[in-house]
N, C-alpha and C positions, 0 to 999 in steps of 0.2 A: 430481572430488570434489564432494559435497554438503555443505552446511553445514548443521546439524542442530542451530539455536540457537533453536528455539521446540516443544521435542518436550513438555517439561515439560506432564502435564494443568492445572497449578495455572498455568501461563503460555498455556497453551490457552485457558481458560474468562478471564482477565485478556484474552487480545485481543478475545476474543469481544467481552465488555463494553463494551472502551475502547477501540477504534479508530476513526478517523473513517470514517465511509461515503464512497467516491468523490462527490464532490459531482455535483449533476445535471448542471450545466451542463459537465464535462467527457465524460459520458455521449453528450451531443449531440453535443459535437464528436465524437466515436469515430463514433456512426451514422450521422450527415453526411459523414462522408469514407467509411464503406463504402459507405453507399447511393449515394452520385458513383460507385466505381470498383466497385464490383458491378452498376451499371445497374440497376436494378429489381427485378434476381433475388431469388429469393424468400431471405433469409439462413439457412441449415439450421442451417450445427456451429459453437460459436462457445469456444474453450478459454478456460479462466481458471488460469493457469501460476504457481504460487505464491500458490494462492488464500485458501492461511490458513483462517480462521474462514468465508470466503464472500458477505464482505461486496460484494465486486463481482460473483462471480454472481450474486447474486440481484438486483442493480441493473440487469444484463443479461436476465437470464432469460428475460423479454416479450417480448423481440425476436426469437429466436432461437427455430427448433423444438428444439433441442438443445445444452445448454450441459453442459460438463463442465468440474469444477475437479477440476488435479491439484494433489497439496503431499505433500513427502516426511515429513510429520509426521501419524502417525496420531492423536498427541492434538489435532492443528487439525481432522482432515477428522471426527472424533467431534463436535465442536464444530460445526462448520457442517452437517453430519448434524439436528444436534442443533434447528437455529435453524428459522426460518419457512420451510419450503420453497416450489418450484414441481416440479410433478410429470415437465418438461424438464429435471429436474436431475440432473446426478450427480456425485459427489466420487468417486476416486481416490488411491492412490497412484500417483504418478509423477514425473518430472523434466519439466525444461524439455528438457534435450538427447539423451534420447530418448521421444519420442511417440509413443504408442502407437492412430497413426492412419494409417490407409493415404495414399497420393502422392496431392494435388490433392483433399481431402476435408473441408477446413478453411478456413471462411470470416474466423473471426476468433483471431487469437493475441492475449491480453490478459496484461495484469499492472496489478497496483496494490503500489506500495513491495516489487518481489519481483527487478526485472530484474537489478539490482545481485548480485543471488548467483548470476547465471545464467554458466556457461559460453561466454563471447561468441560462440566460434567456432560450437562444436557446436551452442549455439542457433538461431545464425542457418544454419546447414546444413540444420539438421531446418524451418525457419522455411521454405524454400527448396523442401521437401521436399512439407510438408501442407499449403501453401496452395493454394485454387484461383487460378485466374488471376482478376486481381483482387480478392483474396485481399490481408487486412489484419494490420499488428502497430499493437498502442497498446501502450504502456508507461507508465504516469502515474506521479506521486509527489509531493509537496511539498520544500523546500528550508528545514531548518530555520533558517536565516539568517536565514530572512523572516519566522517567526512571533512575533506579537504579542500581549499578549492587554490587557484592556480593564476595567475596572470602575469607574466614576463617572469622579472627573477622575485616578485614579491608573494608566493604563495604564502608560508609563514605568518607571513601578518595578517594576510586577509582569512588565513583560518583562524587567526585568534579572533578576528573582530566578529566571526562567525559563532565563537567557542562565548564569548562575550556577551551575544545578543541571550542565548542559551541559558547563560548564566541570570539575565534578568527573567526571563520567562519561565525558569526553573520552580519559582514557587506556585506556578499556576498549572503544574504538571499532574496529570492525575497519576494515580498509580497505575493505571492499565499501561499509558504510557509509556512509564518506570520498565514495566515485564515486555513490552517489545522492544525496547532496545537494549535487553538484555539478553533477547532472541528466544524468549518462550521456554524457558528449561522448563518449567515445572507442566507446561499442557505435554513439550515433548515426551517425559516421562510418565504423564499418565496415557497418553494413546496406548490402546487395547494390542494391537498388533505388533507380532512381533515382528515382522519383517518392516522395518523403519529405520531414516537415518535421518542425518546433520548435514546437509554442505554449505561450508561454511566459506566465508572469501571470498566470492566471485566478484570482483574488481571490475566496475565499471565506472568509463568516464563519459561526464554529459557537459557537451558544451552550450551555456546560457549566459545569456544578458545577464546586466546589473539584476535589470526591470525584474525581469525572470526571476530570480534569486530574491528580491523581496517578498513577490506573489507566493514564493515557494515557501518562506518564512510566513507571510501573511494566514497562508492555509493553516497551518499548526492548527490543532486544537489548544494547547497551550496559548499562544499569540490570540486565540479568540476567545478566552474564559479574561485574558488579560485584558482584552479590549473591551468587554462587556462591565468589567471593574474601572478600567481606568481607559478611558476614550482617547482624552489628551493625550498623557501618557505614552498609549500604545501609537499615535501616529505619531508623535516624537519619536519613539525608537525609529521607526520604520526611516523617517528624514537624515536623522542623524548618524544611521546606517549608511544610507545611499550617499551622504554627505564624505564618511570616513571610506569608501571604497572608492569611488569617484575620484579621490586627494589622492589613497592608494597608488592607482594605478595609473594616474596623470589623465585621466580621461574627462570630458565634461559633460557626455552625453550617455542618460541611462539604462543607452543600446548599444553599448560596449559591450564585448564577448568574453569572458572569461571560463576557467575550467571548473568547474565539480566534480570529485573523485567521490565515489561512493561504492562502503562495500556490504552487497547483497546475502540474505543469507534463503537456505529453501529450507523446509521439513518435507520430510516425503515420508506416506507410510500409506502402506498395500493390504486391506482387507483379504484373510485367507481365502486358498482355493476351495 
């Protein structure tokens, strides 16, 4: 089964806008551990599996002679169509757990906040399937637990009001959800390979608007199972949000800059030689 909770074009063009870009420094570690267990070789096909809007292909794209983002949502692959391309690019429709790429033809399987819907088994089969040898998965994602955000001496509060929003949109949580911010233990232990790790921390800061920060709330899947239930509702959270930050931080305009700390996590794991 696929889950089919970001088809909406009007939640399409909302992640476009508001999602975080894979931070660089997790970028590195991904290139650093293929280039170790690909040896030198030159990197050709590198998939981006739940690509969304494309934010991580194109963060990829340089490195790679050919990078393809599949996503079962033709209002996201319109969107990343849409963005700043590279001429190695292509979007698809597809899944994670069948690939639509010949045996041993696949240098990198990526995801960015997408593993968690993925079919554990069937993924890591087809994972098993398309890679070459020495052939890579990364998986990243953050853990919202961890995120903070920051404005003069008032972070504290505005991360409660952050922790707050959270709390009402909690019952509209799927469980896929639930297992990525809990960072994937149980896919990590089932990957086939034994050469694989956890890095865990990677501490990045993003500095965004109010505006930004609600878009970024707005994207949730959560926020849009909640919106789909309760319409009002959820644009009242959204107001009364932007109402309690605003008051926050003494600002009246909801193009005030504030910090977001987030912290990043990667899987990495290297099909045998």
């Amino acid at each position: 089964m696929s889950y089919r909770l970001f088809e909406g074009k009007d939640h399409a063009s909302v992640y476009q806008k508001y999602r975080f870009v894979p931070p660089e420094e997790v970028k590195v570690l991904i290139l650093q551990y293929l280039e170790e267990k690909r040896r030198g070789q030159t990197l050709g096909l590198a998939v981006d599996l739940g690509c969304g809007t494309g934010q991580l292909s194109r963060l990829l794209a340089p490195h790679f002679q050919e990078l393809v983002g599949l996503d079962i949502s033709e209002g996201q692959l319109e969107e990343a169509r849409a963005g700043q391309g590279y001429p190695n690019v292509t979007y698809r429709l597809g899944t994670a757990e069948e690939l639509p790429f010949a045996d041993g033809s696949v240098d990198l399987l990526a995801a960015a906040s997408a593993a968690h819907w993925f079919q554990q088994q069937r993924f890591l089969a087809e994972a098993q399937r398309v890679l070459k040898p020495g052939g890579c998965i990364a998986l990243l994602g953050f853990g919202d637990d961890n995120v903070h955000l920051q404005s003069r001496e008032c972070g504290d509060r505005l991360t409660q009001i952050y922790r707050e929003v959270r709390e009402v949109l909690l019952p509209y949580t799927s469980s896929q959800v639930a297992v990525a911010s809990n960072k994937l233990p149980e896919l990590f232990d089932a990957i086939p390979f034994p050469d694989k790790q956890r890095v865990e921390s990677v501490q990045v800061r993003h500095c965004v608007s109010v505006r930004a920060l609600l878009g970024f709330i707005e994207s949730w899947s959560m926020f849009q199972s909640y919106r789909r239930t309760q319409p009002t509702a959820a644009q009242h959270l959204l107001n009364d949000t932007l109402n309690r930050i605003l008051e926050e931080i003494g600002a009246e305009s909801a193009d005030t800059e504030l910090e977001i700390h987030l912290e990043y996590f990667c899987i990495l794991a290297s099909k045998p030689q």
